[in-house]
N, C-alpha and C positions, 0 to 999 in steps of 0.2 A: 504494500500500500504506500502510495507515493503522493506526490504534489497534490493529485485531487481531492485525496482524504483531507491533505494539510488547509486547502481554501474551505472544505467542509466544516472541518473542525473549528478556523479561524471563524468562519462565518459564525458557528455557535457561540463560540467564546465572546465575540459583539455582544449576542441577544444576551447573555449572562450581565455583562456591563451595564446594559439599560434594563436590569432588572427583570427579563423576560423570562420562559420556562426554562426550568433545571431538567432537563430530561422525563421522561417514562419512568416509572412504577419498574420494580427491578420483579415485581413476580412475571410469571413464566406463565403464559394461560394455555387451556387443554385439557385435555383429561387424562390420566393412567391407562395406560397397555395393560389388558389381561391377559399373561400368558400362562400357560402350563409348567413354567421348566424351573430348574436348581441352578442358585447361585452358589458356587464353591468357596469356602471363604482362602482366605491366603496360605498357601503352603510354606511350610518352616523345613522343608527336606526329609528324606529318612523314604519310606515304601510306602506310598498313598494307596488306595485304590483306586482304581483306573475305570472308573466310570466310562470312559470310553471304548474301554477292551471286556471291562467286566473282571479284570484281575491284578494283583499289585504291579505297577510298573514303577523303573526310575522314571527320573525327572530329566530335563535342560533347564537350563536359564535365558530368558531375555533380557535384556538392558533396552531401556529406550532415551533414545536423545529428542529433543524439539528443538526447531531451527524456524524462526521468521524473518522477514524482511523490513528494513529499518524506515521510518515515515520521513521522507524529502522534504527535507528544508522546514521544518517545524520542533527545535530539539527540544521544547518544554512540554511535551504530549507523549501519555503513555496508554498503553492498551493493556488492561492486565488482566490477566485469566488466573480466576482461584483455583486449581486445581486439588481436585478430591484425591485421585486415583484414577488407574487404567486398568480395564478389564480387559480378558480372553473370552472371544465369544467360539465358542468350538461348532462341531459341523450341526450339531443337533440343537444349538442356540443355548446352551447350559450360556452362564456366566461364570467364569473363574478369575476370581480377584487377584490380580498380579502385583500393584504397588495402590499400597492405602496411605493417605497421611491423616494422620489425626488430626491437623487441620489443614485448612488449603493452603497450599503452596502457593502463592502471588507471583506471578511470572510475567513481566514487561513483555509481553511477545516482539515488540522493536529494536529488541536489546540485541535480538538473535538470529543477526547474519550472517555474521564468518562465525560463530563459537557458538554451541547448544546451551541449552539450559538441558541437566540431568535430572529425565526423570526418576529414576532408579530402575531396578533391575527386580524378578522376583522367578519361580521356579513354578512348572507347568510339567502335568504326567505328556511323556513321549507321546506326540502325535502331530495331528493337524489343527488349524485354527484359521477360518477364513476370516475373521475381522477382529478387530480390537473396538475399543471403546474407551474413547476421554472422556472422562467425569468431570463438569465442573459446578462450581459455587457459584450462581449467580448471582450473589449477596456479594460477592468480592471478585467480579469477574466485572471491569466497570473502566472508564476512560478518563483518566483524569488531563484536564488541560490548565496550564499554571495554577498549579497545585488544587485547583476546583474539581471534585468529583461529579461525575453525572453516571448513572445508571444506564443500561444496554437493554436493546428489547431482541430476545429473541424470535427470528422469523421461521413459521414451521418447528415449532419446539418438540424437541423428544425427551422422553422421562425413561429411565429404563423399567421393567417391567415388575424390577425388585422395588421398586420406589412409589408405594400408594400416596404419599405427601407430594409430591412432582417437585420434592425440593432439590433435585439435580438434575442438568443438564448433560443429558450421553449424547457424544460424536460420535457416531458411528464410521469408522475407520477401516475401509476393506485392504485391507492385505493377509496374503496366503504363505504364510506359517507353520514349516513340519520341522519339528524337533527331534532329533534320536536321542534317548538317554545319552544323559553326561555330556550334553553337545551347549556351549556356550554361545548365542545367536544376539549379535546388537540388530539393531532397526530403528531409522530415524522417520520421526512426526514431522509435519510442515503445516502448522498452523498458519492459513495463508490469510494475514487481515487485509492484503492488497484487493483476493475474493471473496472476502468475508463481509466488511465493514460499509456502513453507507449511511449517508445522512438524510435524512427523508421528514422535514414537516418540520422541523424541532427535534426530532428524534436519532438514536443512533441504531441503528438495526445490527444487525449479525445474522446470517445467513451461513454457519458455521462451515468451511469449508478446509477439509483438512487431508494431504496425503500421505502419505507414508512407503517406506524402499526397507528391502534386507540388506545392512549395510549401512555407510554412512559415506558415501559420496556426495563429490562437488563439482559443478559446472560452471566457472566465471567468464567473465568478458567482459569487453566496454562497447557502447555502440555510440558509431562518431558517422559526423556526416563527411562529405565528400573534403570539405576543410580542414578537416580535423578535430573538430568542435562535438564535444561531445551530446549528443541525444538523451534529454530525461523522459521521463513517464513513458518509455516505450517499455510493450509488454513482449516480454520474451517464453514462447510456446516451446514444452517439452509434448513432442508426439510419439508414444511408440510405434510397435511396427502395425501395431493391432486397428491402427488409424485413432485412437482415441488418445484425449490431450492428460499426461502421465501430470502434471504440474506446471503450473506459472511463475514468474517474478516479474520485475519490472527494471527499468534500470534509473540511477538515481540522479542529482544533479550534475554528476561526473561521467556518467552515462554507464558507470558499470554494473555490474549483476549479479546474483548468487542464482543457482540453484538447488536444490537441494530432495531430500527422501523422493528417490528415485530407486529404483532395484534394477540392478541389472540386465543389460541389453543395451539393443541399439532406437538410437533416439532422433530423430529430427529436430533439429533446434530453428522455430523459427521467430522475427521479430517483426510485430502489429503493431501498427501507428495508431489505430485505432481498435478499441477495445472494449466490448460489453462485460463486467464481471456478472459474477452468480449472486452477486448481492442488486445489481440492476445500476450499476454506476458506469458510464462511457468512461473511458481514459482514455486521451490525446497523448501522442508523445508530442513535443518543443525541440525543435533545431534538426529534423529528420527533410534530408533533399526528397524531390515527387523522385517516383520511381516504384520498381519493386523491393520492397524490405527484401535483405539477406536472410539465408537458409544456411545452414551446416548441419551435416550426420557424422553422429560420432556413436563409441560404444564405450559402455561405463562398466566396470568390474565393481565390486561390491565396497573398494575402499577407493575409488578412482578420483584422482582430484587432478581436472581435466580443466586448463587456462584457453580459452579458442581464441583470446588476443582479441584483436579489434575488428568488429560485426559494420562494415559499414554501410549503412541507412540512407 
């Protein structure tokens, strides 16, 4: 999330000046999921049963990092997510509790674009897992702009199915997940507020949009125009081969980039001057020549920290 957030945000912070609304009510409206299934609570190691086999198996370990993109040209502006905990959702939709905090963890998501915030790590019986799930606190999940808090409204709010109060918000987070016992597995989150966040009415919305890779790979670069003059707010597209878009960033007043939780394979990297996100925001990129945006395909390995130099726009 870049420049346009920053004119959003600024634009709020006025209406705060002349005394106008402090944001939306931080409850979460909806109702509870009824489902049938078991939440596992956190394993501490040793021979679990294996709910999924039906008989004791060992474990693996995950660790999980989170990595976001820094807000352009606004440094008194934070986005912070309380973080409960991440769950394992397995093939039959159990939940098994991976990292709990007894309280939320407050996490600058702007803070985190070359270096993660550590989620911690926790232990899961050998098998598969098609998705995870970030928990968070919507009571501490909120945007402060010089030093003024405002409350977030979630758009399409999910509760998980263990939660009849709807006092947590679960990201549903697909990624595919096979452990062998004793097998030690990192994976990074991309809490992406560039597709997340949007201002709408007085309001700050969240349309939570988050990816995640096995691994912890990185894809930079700058994008400069035919001058050499670097290109901000342009949106740079990660495609697999599958044609669907694996992750976004944006590039920032200096026109360079992160990308980041991507899993292994080959990617097309491409960069948009123009850009709808999943929270309903256009983004312009500034200082990009008319023409066709540049393309590059590269292949990433699961610790690949890949520089593709200068993209130019």
């Amino acid at each position: 999330m870049k420049g346009l957030l920053s004119v959003a945000l600024a634009g709020m912070f006025a209406l705060t000046a002349c005394g106008g609304p402090h944001g939306a009510s931080s409850a979460i409206p909806g109702s509870a999921t009824t489902q049938q299934h078991v939440r596992h609570p956190q394993l501490t190691g040793g021979q679990p049963l294996d709910v999924l086999g039906g008989a004791p198996s060992r474990l693996f370990s995950l660790a999980l990092n989170l990595f976001d993109a820094p807000l352009n040209g606004f440094g008194d502006v934070k986005v912070n997510a309380g973080i409960l905990g991440v769950d394992a959702i397995d093939a039959s939709g159990d939940s098994w509790q991976l990292i709990a905090n007894a309280q939320p963890a407050v996490v600058n998501l702007l803070d985190l674009q070359d270096h993660p915030a550590k989620l911690g790590s926790g232990d899961l019986p050998a098998g598969t897992y098609p998705a995870l799930q970030l928990l968070l606190d919507p009571a501490t999940t909120n945007v402060t702009i010089f030093g003024r808090t405002f409350p977030v409204v979630f758009v399409d709010p999910n509760h998980p199915w263990w939660d009849p109060t709807q006092t947590v918000e679960a990201i549903t987070v697909p990624l595919a997940i096979a452990g062998n016992p004793g097998q030690s597995i990192t994976a990074s989150l991309d809490f992406n507020v560039f597709q997340s966040v949007n201002f709408v009415n007085g309001v700050i919305e969240v349309t939570p949009t988050v990816a995640a890779g096995i691994g912890d790979p990185a894809i930079t670069g700058k994008v400069v125009n035919a001058a050499g003059k670097p290109v901000a707010n342009a949106t740079i597209v990660a495609t697999g081969a599958d044609g669907a878009v694996a992750n976004t960033s944006v590039s920032g007043s200096d026109g360079s980039f992160h990308l980041h939780a991507l899993n292994p394979g080959g990617y097309t990297i491409s960069v948009a001057n123009t850009f709808k996100t999943n929270a309903g925001a256009t983004v312009t990129a500034s200082g990009a020549d008319p023409g066709t945006p540049p393309t590059r395909y590269v292949v990433i390995g699961p610790n690949s920290q890949i520089d593709l130099g200068k993209l130019n726009d």
